[in-house]
SEKOLLUM-963194 format. One line per field, with one value per residue: residue number from 1; residue in three letters; chain; x, y, z of N, C-alpha, C in turn. Coordinates in nm, 3 decimals, decimal comma. Layout:
N
resi (NUM/...) .
resn (ala/...) .
chain (A/...) .
n_u (X/...) .
n_v (Y/...) .
n_w (Z/...) .
ca_u (X/...) .
ca_v (Y/...) .
ca_w (Z/...) .
c_u (X/...) .
c_v (Y/...) .
c_w (Z/...) .
This chain:
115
resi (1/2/3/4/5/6/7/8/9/10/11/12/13/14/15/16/17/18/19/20/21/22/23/24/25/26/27/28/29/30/31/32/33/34/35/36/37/38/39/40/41/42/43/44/45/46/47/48/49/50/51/52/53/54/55/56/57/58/59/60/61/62/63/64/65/66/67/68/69/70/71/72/73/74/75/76/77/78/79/80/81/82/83/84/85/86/87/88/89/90/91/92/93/94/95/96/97/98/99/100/101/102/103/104/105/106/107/108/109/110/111/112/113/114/115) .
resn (unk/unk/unk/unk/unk/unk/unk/unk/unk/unk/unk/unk/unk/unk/unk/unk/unk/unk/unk/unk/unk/unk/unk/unk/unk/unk/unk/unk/unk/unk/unk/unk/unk/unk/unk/unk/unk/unk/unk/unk/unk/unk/unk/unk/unk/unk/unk/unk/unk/unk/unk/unk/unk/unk/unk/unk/unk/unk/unk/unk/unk/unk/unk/unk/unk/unk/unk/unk/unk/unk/unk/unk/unk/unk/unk/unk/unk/unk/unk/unk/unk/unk/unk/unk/unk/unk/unk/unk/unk/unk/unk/unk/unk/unk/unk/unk/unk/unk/unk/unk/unk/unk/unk/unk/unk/unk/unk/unk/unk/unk/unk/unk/unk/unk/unk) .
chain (A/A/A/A/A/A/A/A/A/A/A/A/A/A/A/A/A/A/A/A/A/A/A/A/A/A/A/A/A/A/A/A/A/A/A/A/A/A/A/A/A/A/A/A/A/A/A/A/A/A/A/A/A/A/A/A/A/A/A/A/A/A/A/A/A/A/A/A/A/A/A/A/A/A/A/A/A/A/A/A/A/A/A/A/A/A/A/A/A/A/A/A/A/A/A/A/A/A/A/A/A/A/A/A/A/A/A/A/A/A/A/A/A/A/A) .
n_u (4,796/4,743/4,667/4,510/4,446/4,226/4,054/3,898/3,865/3,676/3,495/3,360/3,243/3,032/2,958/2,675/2,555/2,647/2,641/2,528/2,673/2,911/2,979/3,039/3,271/3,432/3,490/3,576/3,867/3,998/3,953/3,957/4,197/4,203/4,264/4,268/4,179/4,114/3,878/3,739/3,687/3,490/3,334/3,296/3,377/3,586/3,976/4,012/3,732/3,693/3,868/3,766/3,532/3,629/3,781/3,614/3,406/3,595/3,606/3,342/3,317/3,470/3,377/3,152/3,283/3,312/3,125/3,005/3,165/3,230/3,396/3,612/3,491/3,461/3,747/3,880/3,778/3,777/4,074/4,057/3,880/4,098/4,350/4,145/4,189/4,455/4,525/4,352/4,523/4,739/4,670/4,618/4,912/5,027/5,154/5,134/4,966/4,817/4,633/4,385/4,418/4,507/4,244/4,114/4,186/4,135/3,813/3,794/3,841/3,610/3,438/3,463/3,408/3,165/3,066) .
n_v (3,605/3,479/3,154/3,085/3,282/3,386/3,208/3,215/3,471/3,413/3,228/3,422/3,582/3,393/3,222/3,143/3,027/2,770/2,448/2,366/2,173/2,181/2,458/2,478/2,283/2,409/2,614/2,533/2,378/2,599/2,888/2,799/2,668/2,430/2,041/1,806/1,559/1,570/1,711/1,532/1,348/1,503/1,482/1,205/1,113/1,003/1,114/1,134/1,127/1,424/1,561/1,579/1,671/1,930/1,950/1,926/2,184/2,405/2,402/2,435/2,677/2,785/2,743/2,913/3,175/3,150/3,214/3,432/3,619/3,802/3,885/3,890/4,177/4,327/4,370/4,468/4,679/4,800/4,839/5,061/5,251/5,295/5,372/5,649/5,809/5,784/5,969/6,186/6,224/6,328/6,542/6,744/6,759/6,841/7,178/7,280/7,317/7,111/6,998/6,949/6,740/6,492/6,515/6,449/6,181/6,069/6,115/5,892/5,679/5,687/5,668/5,446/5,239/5,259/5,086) .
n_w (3,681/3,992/4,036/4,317/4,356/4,166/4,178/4,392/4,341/4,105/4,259/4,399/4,277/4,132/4,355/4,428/4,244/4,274/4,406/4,763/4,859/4,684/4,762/5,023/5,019/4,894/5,005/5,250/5,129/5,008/5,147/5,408/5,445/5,499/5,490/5,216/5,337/5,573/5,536/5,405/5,625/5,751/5,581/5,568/5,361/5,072/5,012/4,729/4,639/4,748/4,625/4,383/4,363/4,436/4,177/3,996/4,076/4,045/3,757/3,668/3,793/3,642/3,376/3,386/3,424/3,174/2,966/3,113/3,147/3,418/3,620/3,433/3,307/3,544/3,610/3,452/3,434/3,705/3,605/3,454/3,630/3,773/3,629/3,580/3,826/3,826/3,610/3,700/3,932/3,830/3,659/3,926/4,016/3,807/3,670/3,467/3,116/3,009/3,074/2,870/2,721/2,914/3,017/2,810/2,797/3,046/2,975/2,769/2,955/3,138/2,910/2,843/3,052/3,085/2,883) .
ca_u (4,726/4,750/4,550/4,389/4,336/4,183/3,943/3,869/3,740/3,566/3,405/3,308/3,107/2,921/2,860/2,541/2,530/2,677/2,551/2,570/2,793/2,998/3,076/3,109/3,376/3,553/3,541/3,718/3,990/4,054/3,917/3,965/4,313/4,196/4,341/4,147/4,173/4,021/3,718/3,718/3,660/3,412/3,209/3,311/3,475/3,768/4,038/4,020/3,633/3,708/3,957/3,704/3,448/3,768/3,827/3,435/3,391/3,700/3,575/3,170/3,331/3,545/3,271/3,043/3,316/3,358/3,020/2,925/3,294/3,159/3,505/3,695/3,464/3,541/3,913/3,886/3,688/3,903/4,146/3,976/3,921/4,303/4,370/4,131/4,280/4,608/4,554/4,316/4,623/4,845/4,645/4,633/5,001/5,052/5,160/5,097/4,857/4,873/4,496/4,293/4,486/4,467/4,104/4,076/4,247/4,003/3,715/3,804/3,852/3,490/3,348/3,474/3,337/2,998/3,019) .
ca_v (3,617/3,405/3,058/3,042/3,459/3,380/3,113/3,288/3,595/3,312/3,211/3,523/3,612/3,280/3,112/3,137/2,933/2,613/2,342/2,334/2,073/2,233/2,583/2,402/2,206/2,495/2,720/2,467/2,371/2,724/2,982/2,755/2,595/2,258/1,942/1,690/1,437/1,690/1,729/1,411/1,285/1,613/1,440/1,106/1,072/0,922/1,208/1,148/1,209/1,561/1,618/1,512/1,788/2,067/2,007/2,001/2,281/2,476/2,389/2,468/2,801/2,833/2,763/3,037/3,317/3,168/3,229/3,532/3,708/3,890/3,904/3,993/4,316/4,385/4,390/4,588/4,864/4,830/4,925/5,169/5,332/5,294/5,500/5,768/5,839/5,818/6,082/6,303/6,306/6,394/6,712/6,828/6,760/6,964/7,300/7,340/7,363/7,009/6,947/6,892/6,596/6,443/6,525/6,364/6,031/6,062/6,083/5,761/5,595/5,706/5,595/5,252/5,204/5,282/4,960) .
ca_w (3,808/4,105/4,042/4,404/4,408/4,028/4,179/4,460/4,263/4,078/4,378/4,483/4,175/4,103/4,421/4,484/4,144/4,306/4,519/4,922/4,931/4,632/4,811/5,164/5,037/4,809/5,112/5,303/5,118/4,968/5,237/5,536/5,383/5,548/5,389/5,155/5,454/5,689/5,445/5,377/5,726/5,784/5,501/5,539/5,188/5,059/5,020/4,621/4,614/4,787/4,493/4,216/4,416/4,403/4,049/3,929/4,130/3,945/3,622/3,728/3,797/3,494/3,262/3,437/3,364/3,016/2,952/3,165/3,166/3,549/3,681/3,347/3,312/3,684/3,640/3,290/3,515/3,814/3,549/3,376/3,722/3,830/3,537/3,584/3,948/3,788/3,549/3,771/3,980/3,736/3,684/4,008/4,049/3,679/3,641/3,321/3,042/2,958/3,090/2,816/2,672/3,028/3,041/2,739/2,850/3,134/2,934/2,704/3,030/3,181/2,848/2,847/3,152/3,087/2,781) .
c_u (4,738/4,630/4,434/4,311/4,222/4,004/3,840/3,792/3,632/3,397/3,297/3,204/2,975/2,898/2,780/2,506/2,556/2,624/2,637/2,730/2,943/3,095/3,118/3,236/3,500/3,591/3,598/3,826/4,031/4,039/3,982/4,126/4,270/4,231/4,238/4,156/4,080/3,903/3,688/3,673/3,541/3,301/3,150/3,261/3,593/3,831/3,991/3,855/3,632/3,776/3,859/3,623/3,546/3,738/3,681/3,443/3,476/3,614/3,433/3,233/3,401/3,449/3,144/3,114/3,333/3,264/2,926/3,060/3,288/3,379/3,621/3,640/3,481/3,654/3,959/3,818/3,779/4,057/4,131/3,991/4,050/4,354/4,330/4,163/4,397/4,610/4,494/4,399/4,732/4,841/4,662/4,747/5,080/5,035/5,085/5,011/4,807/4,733/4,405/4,344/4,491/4,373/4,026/4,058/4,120/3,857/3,690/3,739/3,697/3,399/3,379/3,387/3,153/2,991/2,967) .
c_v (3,483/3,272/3,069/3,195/3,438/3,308/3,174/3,373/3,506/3,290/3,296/3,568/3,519/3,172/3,038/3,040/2,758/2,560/2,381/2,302/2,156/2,384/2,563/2,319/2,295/2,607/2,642/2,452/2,517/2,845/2,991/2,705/2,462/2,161/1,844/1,607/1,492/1,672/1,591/1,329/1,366/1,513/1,254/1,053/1,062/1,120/1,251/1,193/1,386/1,619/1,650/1,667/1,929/2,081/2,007/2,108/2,410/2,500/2,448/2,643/2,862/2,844/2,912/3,105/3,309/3,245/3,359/3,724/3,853/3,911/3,977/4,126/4,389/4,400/4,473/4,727/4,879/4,901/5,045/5,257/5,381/5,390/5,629/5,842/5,873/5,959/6,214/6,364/6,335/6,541/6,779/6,846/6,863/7,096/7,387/7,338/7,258/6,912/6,876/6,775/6,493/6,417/6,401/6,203/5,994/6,002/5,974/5,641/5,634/5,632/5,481/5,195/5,197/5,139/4,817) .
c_w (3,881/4,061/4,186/4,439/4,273/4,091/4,274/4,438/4,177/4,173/4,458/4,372/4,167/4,176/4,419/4,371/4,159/4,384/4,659/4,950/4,825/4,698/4,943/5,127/4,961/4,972/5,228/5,285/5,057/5,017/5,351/5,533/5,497/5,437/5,361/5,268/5,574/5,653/5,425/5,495/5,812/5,752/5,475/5,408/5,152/5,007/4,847/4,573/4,640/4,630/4,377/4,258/4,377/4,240/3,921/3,989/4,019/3,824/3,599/3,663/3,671/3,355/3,303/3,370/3,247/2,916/2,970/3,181/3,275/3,576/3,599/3,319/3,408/3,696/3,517/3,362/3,585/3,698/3,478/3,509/3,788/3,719/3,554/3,730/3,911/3,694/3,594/3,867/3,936/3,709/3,785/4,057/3,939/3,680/3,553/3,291/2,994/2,986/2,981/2,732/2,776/3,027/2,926/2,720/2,950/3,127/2,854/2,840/3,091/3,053/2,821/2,971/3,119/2,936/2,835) .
């Protein structure tokens, strides 16, 4: 997966968990694509403090999902659901008789979800 789509979904789960200044300065350089010099003259701070903020920030957020794994159970469902679409339209595209082995797939995938 994409590092800045990765952080991003990061971001989007466990905001509200960071400081002011921490999601004002992630949603600059990674929302806004403004340049550490930009932010840096926003906040009047050297370019390399902005950096230090970026890569706490990262890490802030990396320890949350290590901890709380919000984003990996959201992309294990999202797949889970992507499946059962895929095989509900398999049936309705099926002739045959070939349903309840489908159905069955189906139903794995409905009860994972619910863990």
């Amino acid at each position: 997966m994409d590092k800045i789509f990765f952080l991003t979904m990061l971001y989007d789960f466990y905001s509200e968990l960071l400081t002011n200044k921490q999601k004002e300065i992630f949603e600059l350089y990674y929302l806004n694509d403004f340049s550490l010099h930009e932010i840096g003259s926003m906040y009047k701070i050297s370019r390399q403090a902005v950096l230090d903020t970026i890569k706490r920030t990262e890490k802030v957020l990396s320890n949350y999902e290590q901890k709380l794994s919000l984003v990996e159970k959201y992309l294990n469902q999202k797949k889970s659901i992507e499946n059962i679409i895929n095989n509900i339209e398999n049936i309705i595209s099926d002739n045959s008789s070939n349903y309840i082995d489908t159905l069955e797939v189906v139903k794995k995938d409905l009860s994972n979800l619910l863990d």
